[in-house]
C-alpha positions in Angstrom: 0.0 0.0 0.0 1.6 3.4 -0.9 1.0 6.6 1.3 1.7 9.8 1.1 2.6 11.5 4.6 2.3 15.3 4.9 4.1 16.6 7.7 6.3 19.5 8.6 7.5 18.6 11.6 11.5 16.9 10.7 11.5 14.6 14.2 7.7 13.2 13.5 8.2 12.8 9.9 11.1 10.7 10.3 9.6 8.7 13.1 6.0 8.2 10.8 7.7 7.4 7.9 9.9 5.2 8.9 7.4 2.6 11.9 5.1 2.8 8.2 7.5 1.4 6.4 8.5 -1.0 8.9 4.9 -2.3 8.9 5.3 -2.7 5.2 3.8 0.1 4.2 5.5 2.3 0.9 5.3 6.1 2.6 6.6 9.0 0.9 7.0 11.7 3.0 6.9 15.2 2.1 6.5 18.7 4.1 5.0 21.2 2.3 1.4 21.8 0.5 3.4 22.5 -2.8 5.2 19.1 -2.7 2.1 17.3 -2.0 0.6 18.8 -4.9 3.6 17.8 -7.0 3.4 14.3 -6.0 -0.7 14.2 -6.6 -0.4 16.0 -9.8 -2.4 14.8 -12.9 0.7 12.8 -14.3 1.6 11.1 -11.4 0.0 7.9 -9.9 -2.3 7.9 -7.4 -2.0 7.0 -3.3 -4.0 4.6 -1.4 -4.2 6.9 1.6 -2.9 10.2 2.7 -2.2 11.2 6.2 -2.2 15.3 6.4 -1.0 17.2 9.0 -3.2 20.7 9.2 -0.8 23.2 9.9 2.1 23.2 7.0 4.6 25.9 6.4 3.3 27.2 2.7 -0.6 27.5 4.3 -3.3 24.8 5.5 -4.1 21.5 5.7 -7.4 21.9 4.9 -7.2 24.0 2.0 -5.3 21.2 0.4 -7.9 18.6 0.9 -11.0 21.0 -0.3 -8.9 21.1 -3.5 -8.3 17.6 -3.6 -11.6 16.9 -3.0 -13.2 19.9 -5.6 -11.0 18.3 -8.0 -12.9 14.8 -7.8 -9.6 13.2 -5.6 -11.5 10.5 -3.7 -8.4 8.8 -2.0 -9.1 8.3 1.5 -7.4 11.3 3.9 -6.9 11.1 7.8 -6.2 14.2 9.6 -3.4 14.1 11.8 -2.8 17.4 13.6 -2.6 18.5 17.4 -5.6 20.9 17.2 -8.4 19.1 19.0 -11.1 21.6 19.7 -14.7 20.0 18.5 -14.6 22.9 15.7 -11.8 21.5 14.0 -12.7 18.1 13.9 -16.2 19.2 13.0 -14.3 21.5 9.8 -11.7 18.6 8.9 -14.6 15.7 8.4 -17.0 18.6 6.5 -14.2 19.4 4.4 -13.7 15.3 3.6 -11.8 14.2 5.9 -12.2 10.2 6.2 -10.9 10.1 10.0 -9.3 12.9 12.1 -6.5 11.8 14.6 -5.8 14.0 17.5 -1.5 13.8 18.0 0.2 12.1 19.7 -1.1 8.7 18.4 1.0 5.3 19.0 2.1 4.2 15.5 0.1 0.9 15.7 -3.4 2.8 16.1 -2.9 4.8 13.0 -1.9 1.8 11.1 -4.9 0.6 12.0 -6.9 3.6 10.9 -5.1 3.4 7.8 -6.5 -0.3 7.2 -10.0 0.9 8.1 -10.6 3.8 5.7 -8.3 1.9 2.9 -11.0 -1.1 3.6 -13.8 1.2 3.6 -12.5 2.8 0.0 -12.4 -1.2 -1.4 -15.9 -0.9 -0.5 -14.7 -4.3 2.3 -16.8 -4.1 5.5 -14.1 -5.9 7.6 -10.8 -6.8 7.7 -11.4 -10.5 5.8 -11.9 -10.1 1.8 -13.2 -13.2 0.0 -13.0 -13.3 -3.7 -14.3 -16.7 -5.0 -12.0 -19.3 -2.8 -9.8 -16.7 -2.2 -10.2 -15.3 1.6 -7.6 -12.7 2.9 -7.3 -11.7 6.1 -5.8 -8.3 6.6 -5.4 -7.5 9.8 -3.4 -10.5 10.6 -2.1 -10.6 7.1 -3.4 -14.5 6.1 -4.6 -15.7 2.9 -6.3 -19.2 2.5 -7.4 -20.7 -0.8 -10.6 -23.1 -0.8 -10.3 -23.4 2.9 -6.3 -24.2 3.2 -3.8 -22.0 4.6 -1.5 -20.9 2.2 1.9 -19.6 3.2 2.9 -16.3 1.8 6.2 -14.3 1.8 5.4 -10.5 3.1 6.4 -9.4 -0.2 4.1 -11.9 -1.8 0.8 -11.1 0.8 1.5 -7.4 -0.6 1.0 -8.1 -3.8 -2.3 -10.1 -3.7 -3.7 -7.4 -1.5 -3.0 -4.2 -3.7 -4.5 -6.3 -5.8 -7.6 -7.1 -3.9 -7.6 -3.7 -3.1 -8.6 -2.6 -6.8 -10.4 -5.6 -7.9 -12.4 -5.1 -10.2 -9.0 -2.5 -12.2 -6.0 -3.4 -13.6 -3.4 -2.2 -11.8 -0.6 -1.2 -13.8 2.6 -2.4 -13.5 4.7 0.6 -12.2 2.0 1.4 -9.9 2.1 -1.8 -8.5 5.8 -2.0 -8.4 6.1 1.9 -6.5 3.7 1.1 -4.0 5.5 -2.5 -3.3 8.4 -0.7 -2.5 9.1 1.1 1.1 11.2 3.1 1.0 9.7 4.6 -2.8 11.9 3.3 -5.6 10.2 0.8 -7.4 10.6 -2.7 -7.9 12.2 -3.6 -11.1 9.5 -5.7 -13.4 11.9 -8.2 -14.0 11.9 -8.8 -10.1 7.8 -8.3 -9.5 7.2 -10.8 -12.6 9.0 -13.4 -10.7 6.9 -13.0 -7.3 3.7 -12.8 -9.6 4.6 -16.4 -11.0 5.8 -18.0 -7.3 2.2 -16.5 -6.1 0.8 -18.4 -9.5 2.9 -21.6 -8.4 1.2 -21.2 -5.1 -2.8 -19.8 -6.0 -3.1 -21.4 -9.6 -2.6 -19.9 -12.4 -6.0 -18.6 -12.6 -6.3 -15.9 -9.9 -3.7 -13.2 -10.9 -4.6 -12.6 -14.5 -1.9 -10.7 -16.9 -3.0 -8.0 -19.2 -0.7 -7.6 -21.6 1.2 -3.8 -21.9 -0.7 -3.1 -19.0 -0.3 -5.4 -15.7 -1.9 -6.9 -13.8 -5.8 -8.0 -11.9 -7.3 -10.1 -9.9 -9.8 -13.0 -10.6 -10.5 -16.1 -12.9 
């Protein structure tokens, strides 16, 4: 799963970015609203979650996210900021806001938020996604097929849950290779086709379908 983390603060930015990535998570980090715009520009690839910090250096939180969301950008957003008065949270869940997070928050809860709107955006009412004879469970990061464990590497479980994640798309290959990676340089295709055929070794060959030029999807 790829985030973007907007943060100002240099100690907290650090520490976010890298417990995220040491839960598996691909966070890019920036710390102003013009870099976040740069990196959630029309030409580049979208995020699967954005965690926004209100008060940034170049002007506010907030007025990032009504653009975002004037603009028809539906990725999920949580709030992160230390202003806690009701008539913030009330303005940062009006503007669309997904969840607002008062700081400090333990690393592990906001993980957790993260999984819930991200679930909520794959339209998945709980943390176990079934497709067919396919059931994942997220939370503790477990996939059986027909009923039988099957064991996963962590790079593997990523992949077959960025893919549940947009079933239904294709999901192209650099997108899937950026948001695979933690630390934001993508995995090289030659190295993400060879995962994609162990998980085929493993799933059958029908449940991760190839579309040629373009990447891959999920589904028989």
């Amino acid at each position: 799963m790829h985030l973007l983390l907007v943060e100002d603060d240099l100690d907290l930015g650090t520490a976010l970015q890298r417990s995220l990535n040491a839960q598996g998570y691909a966070c890019t980090w920036v710390r102003s609203i013009r870099d976040a715009r740069a990196h959630t520009g029309e030409a580049r690839e979208g995020f699967d979650c954005v965690v926004l910090d209100l008060g940034l250096p170049d002007g506010q939180g907030l007025d990032l996210l009504r653009y975002w969301r004037g603009n028809q950008r539906n990725v999920p957003v949580i709030v992160l900021t230390a202003r806690d008065a009701v008539a913030s949270r009330i303005d940062g869940l009006d503007a669309g806001a997904d969840d607002y997070v008062i700081k400090p928050v333990a690393t592990e809860e906001l993980a957790s938020r993260i999984r819930a709107v991200t679930r909520r955006a794959a339209g998945q009412a709980s943390s176990i996604w079934e497709f067919g004879k396919l059931r994942i469970n997220v939370g503790r990061r477990e996939i059986s097929l027909d009923g039988a464990p099957v064991a996963l590497s962590p790079r593997e479980f990523q992949i077959v849950e960025e893919l549940a994640r947009n079933a239904g798309e294709v999901v192209p290959k650099h997108r899937m290779a950026s948001a695979l990676q933690p630390y934001g340089e993508p995995l090289e295709f030659s190295t993400l086709d060879w995962h994609i055929h162990n998980l085929r070794r493993k799933l059958g060959a029908g449940i991760i379908q190839t579309v040629r030029g373009v990447g891959y999807c999920l589904g028989e």
